[in-house]
N, C-alpha and C positions, 0 to 999 in steps of 0.2 A: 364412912364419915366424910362430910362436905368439908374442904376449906374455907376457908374464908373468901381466896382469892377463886374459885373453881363452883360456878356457880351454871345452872342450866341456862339454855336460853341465849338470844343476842347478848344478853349483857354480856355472860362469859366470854364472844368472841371480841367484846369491846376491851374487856377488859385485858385480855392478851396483846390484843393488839396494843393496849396504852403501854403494859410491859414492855412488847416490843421495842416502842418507840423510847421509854426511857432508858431502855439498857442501850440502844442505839446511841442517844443523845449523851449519857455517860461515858459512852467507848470512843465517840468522837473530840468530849470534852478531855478525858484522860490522854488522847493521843495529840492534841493541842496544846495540852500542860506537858507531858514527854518533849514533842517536839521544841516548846523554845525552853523547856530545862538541858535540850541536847544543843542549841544552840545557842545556849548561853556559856554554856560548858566550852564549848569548840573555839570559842569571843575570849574565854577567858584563858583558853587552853594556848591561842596565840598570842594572846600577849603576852602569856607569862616565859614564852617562846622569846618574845621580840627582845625582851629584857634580860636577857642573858648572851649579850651579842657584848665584844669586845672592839670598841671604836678608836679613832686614830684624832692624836689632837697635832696642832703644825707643827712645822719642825720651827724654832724659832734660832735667828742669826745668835752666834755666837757659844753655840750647844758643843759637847765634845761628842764624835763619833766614835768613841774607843770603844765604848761600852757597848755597843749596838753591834746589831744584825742586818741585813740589809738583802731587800730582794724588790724587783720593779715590780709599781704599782698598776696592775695589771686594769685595761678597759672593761672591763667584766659586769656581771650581775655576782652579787654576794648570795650565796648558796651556805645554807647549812643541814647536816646530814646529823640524827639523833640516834642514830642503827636502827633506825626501823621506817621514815619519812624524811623527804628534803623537803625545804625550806626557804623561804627568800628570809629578809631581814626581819619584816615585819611577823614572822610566822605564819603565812597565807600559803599552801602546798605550792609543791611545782607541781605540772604536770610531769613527770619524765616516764617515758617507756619502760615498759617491765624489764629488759634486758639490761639496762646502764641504772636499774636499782639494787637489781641482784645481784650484780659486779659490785658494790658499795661494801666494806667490812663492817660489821657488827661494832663500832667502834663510835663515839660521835667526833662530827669531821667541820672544820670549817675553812672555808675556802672563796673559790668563784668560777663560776661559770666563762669558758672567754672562747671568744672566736680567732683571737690576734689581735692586734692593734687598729685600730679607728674601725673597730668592725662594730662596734655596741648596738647599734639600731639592728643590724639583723639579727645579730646573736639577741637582745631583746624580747624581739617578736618572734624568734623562736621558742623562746625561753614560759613565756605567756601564753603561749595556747593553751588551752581549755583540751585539746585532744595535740595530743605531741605527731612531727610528724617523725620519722621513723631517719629519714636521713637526712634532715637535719641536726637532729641530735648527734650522729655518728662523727658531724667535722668537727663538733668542740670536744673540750677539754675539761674537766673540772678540775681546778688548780688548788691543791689546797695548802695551807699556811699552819693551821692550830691543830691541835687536840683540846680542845676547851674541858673536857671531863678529865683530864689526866693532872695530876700531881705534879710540881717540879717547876723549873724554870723554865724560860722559853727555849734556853739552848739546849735542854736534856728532852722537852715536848718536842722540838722540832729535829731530833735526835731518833725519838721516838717511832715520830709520823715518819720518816724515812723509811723504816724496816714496814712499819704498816701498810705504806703504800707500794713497798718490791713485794708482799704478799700475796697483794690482791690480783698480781697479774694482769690488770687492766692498763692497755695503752694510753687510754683517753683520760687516766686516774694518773696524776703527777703533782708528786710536791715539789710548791718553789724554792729554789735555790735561791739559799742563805748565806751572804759572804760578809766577812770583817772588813772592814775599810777604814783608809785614815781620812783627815777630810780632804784633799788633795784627791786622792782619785776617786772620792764621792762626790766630787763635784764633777770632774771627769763622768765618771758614772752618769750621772744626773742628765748634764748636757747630750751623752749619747743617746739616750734613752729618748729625751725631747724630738730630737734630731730623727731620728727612726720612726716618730709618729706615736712613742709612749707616752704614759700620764707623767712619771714620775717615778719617785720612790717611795718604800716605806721601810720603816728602819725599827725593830722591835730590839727593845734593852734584853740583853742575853740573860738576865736575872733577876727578871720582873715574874711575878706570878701574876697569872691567869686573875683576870677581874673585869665584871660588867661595866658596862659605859665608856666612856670617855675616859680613857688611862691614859698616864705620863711617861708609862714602858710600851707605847705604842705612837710611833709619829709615821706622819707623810710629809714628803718633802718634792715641793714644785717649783720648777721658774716662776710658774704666775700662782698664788696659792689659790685653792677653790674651797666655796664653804656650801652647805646647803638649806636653804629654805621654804618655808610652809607658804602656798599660795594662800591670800585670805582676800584678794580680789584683782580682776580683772581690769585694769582702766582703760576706757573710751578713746580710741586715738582721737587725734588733731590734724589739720591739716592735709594730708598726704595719705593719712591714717586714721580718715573717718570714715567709720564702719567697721574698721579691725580696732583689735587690741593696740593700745598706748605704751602699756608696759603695764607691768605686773607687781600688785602689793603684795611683799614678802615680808614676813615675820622669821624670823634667828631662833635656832633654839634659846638663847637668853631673853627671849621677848621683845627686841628691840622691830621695829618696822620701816621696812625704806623703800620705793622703786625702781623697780630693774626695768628697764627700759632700750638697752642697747642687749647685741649678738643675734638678735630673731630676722627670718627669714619673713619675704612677704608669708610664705605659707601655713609659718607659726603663727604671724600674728592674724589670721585669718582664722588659723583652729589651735587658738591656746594654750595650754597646760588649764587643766580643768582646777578651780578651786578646791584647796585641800591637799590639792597634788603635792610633789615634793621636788624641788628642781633644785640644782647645780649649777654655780656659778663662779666666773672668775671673779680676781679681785686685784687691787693695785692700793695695798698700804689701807687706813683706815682714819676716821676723821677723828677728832678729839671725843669725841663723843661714843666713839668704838664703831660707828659703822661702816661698813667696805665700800671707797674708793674706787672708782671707775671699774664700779661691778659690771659685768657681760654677762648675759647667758650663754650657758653651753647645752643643758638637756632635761631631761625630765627624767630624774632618778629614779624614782617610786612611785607606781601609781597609786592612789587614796587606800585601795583595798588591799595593797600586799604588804 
């Protein structure tokens, strides 16, 4: 008995061939619709990554340091570990070698990446590659601070990541030291720290729970405080600096918009921070209106994609 589709003749070879080509055209349309349902997933899979990151608001004059914890704010790349992938802030992968991932404990870890002090640009670009290289990675450190997944206050979590971290046996795996201070030798502190080429401090309230965003159980504290903002344009220089960049239109995360135009090198303002980017700046006090006073650039925090 004839099918319908199975007929003698040219036609029959016509018609296979048309099959052919719509099972073709369906397997390529299906794996089209897979692919941006897999990368839509991945878009959504880091953000939902980036939003559970625990951020630092300033320390502001006249705060008591009794209640806090205090370790130096290290020059680093923010690194987060879920026991099974690292992470930068924004939840875009690291690259890191197979050997310093499977040293990592089944645990999730938050910390940073650091090479030492005023080392950022290398530790950086090494940190960024797309293919890790093998002994670069070997001279850093990932430093870590939190157990973001664990119960408890900060001084019973950082109680905790101790014993996690003598575990792992990892030289390169160390938690920062947590010390109590009064403000007297946290200022002491502070000024050492500046003095030797550090950022800072940060100082986390001994009995604050773990919580996304911008928390009140979590401060940095600077000589000159630093805040960071979203590039949203490029300005044209003037005079001396026609053909480079003028300075740069930054938007706050509150929305507000100003010009940063001072700390760049001829060679940044010749190649930028790309719009989008996310850059780091000093500041000196703040105008009635909230915006930062005799803001400097210092760097380019985040690139668009991480």
């Amino acid at each position: 008995m004839n099918h319908p589709f199975f007929v003698s003749g040219d036609l029959n070879g016509q018609r296979r061939a048309l099959l052919r080509s719509a099972a073709g055209l369906a397997a390529v349309l299906l794996c089209g619709v897979t692919k941006a349902a897999a990368g839509s997933a991945l878009q959504g899979e880091a953000a939902g990554f980036s939003a559970h990151v625990m951020l630092a608001k300033s320390w502001q004059s006249g705060m008591d340091p009794a209640g806090y914890l205090v370790s130096e704010k290290l020059d680093g790349v923010r690194a987060l570990w879920d026991g099974h992938s690292l992470r930068f802030r924004s939840g875009r992968p690291i690259a890191a070698p197979a050997w310093f991932l499977a040293g990592l404990p089944a645990v999730a870890l938050d910390g940073e990446l650091w090479l030492g002090r005023q080392k950022f640009e290398v530790l950086s670009g090494t940190v960024r590659k797309a293919v890790p290289v093998d002994a670069e990675w070997r001279a850093l450190r990932y430093m870590v601070f939190d157990l973001p997944e664990v119960a408890g206050t900060f001084s019973q979590r950082a109680g905790r990541l101790a014993e996690v971290v003598d575990s792992a046996h990892q030289p390169w795996l160390q938690a920062l030291d947590q010390s109590r201070m009064d403000y007297a030798t946290l200022q002491t502190r502070l000024h050492e720290v500046v003095a030797s080429g550090g950022e800072g401090l940060v100082l986390h309230h001994a009995d604050a729970l773990w919580s996304a965003g911008r928390s009140d159980g979590l401060r940095k504290m600077k000589v000159e405080p630093d805040e960071e903002g979203r590039v949203v344009a490029q300005v044209p220089g003037r005079g001396k600096y026609v053909g480079r960049m003028g300075a740069l239109l930054l938007e706050t995360p509150e929305g507000q918009r100003f010009s940063l135009g001072t700390g760049f090198t001829d060679a940044q303002r010749s190649n930028p921070p790309a719009v989008g980017s996310l850059v780091t700046y000093r500041y000196r006090g703040r105008t009635a209106s909230g915006l930062p006073k005799f803001a400097s650039y210092l760097r380019v925090r985040e690139a668009q994609s991480e």
